[in-house]
C-alpha positions as CSV (number, residue, x, y, z in Angstrom):
1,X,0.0,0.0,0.0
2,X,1.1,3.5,-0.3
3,X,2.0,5.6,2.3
4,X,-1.0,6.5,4.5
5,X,-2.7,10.1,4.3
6,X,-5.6,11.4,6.0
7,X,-8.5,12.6,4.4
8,X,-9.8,16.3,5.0
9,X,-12.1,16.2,7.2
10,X,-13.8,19.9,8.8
11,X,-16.3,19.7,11.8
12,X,-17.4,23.0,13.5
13,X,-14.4,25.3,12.5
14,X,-15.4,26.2,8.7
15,X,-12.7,27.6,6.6
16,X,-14.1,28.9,3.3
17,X,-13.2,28.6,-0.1
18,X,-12.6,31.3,-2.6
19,X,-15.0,31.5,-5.7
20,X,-12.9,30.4,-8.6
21,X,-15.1,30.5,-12.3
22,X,-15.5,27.1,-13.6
23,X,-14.3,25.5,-10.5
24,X,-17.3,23.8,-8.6
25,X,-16.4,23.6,-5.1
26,X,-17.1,20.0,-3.8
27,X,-17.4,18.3,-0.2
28,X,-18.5,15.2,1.3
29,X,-21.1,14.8,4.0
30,X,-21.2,11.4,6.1
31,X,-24.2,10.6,8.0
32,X,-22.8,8.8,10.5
33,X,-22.3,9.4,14.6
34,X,-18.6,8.4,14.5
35,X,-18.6,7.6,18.7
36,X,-21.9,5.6,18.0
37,X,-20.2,3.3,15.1
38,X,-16.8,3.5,16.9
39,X,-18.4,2.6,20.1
40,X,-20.7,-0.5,19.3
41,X,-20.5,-3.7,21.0
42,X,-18.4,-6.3,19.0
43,X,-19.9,-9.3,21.1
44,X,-23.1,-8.2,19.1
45,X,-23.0,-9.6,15.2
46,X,-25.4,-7.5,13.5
47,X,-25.5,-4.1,12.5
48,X,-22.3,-2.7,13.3
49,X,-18.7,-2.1,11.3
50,X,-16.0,-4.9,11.3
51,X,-13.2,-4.2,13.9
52,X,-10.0,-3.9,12.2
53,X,-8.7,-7.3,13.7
54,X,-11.6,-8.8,11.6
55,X,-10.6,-7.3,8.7
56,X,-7.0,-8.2,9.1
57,X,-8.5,-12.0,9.9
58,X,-9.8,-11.6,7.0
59,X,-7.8,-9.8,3.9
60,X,-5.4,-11.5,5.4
61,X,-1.9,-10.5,5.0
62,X,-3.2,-7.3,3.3
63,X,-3.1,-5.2,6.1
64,X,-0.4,-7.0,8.3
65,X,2.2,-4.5,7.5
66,X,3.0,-2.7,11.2
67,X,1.2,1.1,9.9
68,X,-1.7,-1.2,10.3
69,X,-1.7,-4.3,12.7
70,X,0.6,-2.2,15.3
71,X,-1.8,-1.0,18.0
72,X,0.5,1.5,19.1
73,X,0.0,3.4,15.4
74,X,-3.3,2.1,14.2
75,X,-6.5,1.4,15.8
76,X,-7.4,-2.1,16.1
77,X,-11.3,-1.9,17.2
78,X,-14.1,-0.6,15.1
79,X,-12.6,3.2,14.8
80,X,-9.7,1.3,12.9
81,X,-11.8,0.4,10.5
82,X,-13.7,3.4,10.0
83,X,-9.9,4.9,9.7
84,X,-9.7,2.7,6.8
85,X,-12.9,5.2,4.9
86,X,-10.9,8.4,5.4
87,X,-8.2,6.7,3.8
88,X,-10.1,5.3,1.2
89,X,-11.6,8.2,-0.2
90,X,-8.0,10.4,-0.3
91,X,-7.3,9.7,-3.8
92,X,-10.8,10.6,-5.1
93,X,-10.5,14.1,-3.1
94,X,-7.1,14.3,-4.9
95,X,-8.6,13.8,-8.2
96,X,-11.6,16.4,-7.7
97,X,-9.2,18.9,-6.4
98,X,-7.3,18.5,-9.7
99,X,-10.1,18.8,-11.6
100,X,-11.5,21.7,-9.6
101,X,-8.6,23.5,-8.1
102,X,-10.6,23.6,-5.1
103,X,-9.6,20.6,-1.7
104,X,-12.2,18.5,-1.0
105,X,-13.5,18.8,2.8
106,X,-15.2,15.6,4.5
107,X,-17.9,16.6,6.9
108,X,-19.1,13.9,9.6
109,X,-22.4,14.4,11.5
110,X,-20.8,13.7,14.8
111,X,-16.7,13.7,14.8
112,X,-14.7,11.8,16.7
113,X,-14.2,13.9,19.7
114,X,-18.5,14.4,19.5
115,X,-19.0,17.9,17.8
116,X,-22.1,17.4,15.8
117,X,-22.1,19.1,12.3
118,X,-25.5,19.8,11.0
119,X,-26.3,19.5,7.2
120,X,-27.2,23.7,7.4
121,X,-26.1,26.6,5.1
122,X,-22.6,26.3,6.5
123,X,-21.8,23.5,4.9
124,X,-23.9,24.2,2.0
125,X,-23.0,27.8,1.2
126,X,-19.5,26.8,0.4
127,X,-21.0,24.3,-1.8
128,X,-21.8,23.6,-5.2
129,X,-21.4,19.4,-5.7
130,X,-22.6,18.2,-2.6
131,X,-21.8,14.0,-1.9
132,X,-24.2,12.7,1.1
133,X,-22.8,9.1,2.1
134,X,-25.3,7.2,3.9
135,X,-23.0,5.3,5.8
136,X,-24.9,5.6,9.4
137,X,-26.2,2.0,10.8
138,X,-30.2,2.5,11.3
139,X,-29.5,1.3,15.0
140,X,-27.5,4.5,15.8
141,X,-30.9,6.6,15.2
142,X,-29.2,9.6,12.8
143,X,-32.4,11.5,11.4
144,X,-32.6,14.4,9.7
145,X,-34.3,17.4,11.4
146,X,-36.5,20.1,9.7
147,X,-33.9,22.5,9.7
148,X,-31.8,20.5,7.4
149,X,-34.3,19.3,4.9
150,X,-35.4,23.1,4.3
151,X,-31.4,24.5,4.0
152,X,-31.0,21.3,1.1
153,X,-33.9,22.6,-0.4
154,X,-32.8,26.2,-0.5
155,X,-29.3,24.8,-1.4
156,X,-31.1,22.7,-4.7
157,X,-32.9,26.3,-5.3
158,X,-29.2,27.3,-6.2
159,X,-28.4,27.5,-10.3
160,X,-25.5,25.4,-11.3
161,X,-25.5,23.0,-7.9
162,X,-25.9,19.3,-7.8
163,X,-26.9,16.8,-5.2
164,X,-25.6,13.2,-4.7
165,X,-26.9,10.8,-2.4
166,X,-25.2,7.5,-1.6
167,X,-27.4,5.4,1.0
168,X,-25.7,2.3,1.5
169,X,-27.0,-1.0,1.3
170,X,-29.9,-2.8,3.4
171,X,-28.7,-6.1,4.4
172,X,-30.9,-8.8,6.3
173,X,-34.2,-6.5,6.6
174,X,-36.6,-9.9,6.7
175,X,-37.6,-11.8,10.0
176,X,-36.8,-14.6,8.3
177,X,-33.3,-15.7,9.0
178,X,-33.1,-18.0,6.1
179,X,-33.9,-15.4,4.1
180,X,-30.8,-13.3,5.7
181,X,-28.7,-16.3,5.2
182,X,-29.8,-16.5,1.3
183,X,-28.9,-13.4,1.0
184,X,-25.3,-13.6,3.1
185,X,-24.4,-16.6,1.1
186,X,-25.5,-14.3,-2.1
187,X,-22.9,-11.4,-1.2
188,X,-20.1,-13.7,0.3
189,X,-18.1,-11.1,2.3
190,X,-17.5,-12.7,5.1
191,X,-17.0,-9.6,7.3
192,X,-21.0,-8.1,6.3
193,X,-23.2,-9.7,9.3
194,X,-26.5,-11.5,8.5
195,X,-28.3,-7.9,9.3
196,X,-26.6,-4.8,8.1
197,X,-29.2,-1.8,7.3
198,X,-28.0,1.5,6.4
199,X,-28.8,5.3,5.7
200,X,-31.9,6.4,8.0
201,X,-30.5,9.9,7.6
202,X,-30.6,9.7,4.2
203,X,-33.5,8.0,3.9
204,X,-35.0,10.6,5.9
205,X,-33.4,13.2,3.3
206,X,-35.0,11.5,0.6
207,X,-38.0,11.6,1.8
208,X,-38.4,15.5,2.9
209,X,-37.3,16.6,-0.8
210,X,-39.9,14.0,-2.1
211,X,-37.1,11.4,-4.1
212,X,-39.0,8.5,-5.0
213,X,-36.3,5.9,-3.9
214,X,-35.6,3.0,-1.7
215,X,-32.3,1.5,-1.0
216,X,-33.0,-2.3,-1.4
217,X,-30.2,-5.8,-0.6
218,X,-27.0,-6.1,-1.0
219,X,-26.5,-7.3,-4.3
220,X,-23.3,-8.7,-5.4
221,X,-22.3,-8.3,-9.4
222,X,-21.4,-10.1,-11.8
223,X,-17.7,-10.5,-12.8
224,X,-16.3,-11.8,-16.6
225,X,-12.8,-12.2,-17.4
226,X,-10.3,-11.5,-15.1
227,X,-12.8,-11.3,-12.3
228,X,-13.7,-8.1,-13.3
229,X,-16.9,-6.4,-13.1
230,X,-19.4,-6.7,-16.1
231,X,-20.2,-3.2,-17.6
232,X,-23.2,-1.3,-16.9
233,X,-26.3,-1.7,-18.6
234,X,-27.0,2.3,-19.8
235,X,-29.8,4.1,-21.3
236,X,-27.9,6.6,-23.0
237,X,-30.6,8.7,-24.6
238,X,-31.8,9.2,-20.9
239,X,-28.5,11.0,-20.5
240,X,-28.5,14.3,-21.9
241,X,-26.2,15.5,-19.6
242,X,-23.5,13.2,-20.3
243,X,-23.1,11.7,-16.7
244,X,-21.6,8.6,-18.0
245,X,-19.6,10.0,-21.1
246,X,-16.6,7.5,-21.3
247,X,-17.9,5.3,-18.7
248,X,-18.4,1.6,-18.8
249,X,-18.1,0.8,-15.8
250,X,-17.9,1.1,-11.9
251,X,-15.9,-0.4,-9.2
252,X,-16.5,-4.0,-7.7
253,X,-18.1,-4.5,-4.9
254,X,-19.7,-7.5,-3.0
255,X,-23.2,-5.6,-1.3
256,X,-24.5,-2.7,-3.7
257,X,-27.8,-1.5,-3.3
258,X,-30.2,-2.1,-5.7
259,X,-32.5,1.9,-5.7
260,X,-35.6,0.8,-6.1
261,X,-38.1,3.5,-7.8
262,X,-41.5,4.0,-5.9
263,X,-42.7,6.2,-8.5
264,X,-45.0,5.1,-11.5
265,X,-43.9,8.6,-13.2
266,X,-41.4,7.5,-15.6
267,X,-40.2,11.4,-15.8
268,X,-39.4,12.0,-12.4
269,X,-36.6,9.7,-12.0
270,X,-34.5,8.1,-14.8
271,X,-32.9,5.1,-14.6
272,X,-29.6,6.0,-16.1
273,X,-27.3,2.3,-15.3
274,X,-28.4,-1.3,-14.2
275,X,-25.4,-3.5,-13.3
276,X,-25.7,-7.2,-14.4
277,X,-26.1,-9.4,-10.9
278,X,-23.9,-12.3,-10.4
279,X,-26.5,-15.3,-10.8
280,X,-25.1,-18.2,-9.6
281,X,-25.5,-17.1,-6.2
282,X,-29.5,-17.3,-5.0
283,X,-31.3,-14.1,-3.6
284,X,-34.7,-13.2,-3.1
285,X,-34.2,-10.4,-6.0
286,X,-33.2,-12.4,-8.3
287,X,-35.4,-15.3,-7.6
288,X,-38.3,-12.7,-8.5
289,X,-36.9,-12.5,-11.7
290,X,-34.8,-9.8,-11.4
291,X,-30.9,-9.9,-13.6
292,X,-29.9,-6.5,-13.0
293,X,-30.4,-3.7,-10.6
294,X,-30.3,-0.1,-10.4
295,X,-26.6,1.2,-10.1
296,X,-27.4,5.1,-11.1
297,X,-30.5,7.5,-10.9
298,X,-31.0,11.4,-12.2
299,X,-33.5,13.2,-10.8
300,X,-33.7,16.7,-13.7
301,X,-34.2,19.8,-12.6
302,X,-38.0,20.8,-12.3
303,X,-40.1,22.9,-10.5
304,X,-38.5,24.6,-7.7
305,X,-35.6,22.8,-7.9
306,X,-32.6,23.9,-10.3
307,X,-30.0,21.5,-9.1
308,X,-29.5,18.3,-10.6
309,X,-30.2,15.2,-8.1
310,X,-28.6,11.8,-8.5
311,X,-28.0,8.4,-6.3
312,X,-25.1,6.3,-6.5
313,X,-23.7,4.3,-3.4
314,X,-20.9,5.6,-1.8
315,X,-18.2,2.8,-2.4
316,X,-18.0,4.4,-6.0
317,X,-15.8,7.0,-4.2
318,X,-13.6,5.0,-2.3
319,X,-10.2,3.5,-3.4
320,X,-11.1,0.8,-1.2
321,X,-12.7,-1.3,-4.2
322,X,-10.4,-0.1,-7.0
323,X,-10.9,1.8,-9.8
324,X,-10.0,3.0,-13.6
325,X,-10.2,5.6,-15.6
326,X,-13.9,4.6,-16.7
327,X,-14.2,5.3,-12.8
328,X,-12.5,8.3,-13.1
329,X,-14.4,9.5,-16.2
330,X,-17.2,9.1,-13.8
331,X,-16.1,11.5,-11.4
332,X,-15.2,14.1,-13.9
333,X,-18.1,14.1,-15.0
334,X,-19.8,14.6,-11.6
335,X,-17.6,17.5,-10.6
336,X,-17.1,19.3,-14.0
337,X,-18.8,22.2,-15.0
């Protein structure tokens, strides 16, 4: 591995960024309570992050190099491996900042030392490409307050700005445990529990501006040669704004969620990429019929709202699942003018 950075990250002291034309200022919002992931039982199984001794056990010897198994330099309990997202998501700030001459900050709800960091007009003022991971465990109880929902909505009143939401998967949300362990054996990471459900606050987000989506599964893809992932499945005359110009695919993953549409309005939301699901491994999705499911959504601009509106999970961002320059094409295209 490279050498180790930290990503960005600004909770309560704000330091804004100059105007510069044709640069979009970008930042990152994560949803989650960083004590309340950090500080979750591990003698539970469900519903909370791997510790990093569990992800050592398993990738192993990926991270037994000593910047990661020494305790004395790297936590080895659940903030370890939430470490590991800062981390992750370095080279895509990197890129943006390239692209945009502007850094990339990272804004958690709740930090690690417990300042809280509403979504308001401080964060969204110095904003125009606003990312909104949904990475908060429904059990931790992260919901969006009135306040916040109306400051989005002023900040989506705002020419020339653009809103992505990434809730994360929902993992194990039937009673029926052998439906939970269809649906473990489906995704095949070992370190995902039988019950992993993600992104009330976003949920909550979605539905104050009235986005007719649901975060569904965990739905592994499909790989070809090389174990690669299959390329998306596109609609290309849906895409008038070029959002996937030069872009064939994403980055594998073993849980995506599939965004299931709850609108019978085909013009409110378009489907703009399925991705191909790997099929020899049973799931309640795909024993419905289903082959592929939806990887990317555009929400236009329409009434009230002048900023565009799109959904696509957050491990597209992070370097912890690889990446390419199809990837990359992606996030020029999401940050560019």
């Amino acid at each position: 591995m490279s050498e180790v950075r930290t990503a960005r990250t600004y909770n309560q002291r704000h330091v804004p960024r100059e105007y510069t034309p044709g640069g979009r200022r970008v930042s990152i919002y994560v949803s989650w309570s960083y004590p309340a992931e950090a500080g979750r039982d591990t003698a539970g199984l469900d519903n909370r992050f791997s510790t990093m001794t569990e992800v050592r056990r398993v990738a192993w010897p990926d991270y037994e190099d000593p910047r990661w198994s020494d305790p004395y330099r790297f936590q080895q309990g659940i903030a370890g491996s939430l470490e590991l997202f800062f981390w992750a998501w370095v080279p895509f700030q990197d890129f943006v900042e390239e692209v945009t001459g502007h850094p990339v900050p990272v804004y958690q709800r709740i930090d690690q030392a417990g300042f809280p960091t509403p979504l308001d007009e401080r964060v969204l003022d110095d904003t125009d490409v606003l990312f909104v991971f949904g990475l908060d465990h429904a059990v931790t109880g992260q919901e969006a307050r009135p306040g916040e929902i109306e400051a989005l909505r002023a900040f989506l009143g705002r020419e020339g700005t653009c809103l992505v939401l990434g809730p994360h998967h929902d993992v194990g949300a039937s009673d029926d445990l052998k439906v939970r362990e269809m649906e473990y054996r489906h995704h095949g990471d070992p370190l995902v529990p039988r019950q992993q459900r993600f992104a009330t606050y976003v949920r909550d987000l979605m539905q104050g501006l009235g986005v007719p989506v649901m975060n569904r599964y965990g739905l592994r893809p499909a790989t070809g040669e090389g174990n690669r992932i299959v390329p998306l499945s596109t609609v290309r005359d849906l895409d008038p704004k070029g959002w996937l110009d030069g872009v064939t695919n994403f980055n594998f993953h073993m849980h995506l969620p599939h965004y299931e549409v709850t609108t019978d309005d085909p013009d409110t939301v378009r489907v703009l990429a399925r991705q191909p699901i790997d099929l020899s491994r049973p799931h309640p999705f795909t024993e419905a019929g289903n082959t592929e499911f939806n990887m990317l959504l555009w929400m236009p601009p329409g009434g009230d709202r002048a900023a565009d509106l799109l959904l696509a999970d957050s491990t597209i961002f992070s370097s912890l699942f690889g990446g390419d320059e199809s990837l990359r094409n992606f996030w020029r295209n999401l940050v560019s003018p």
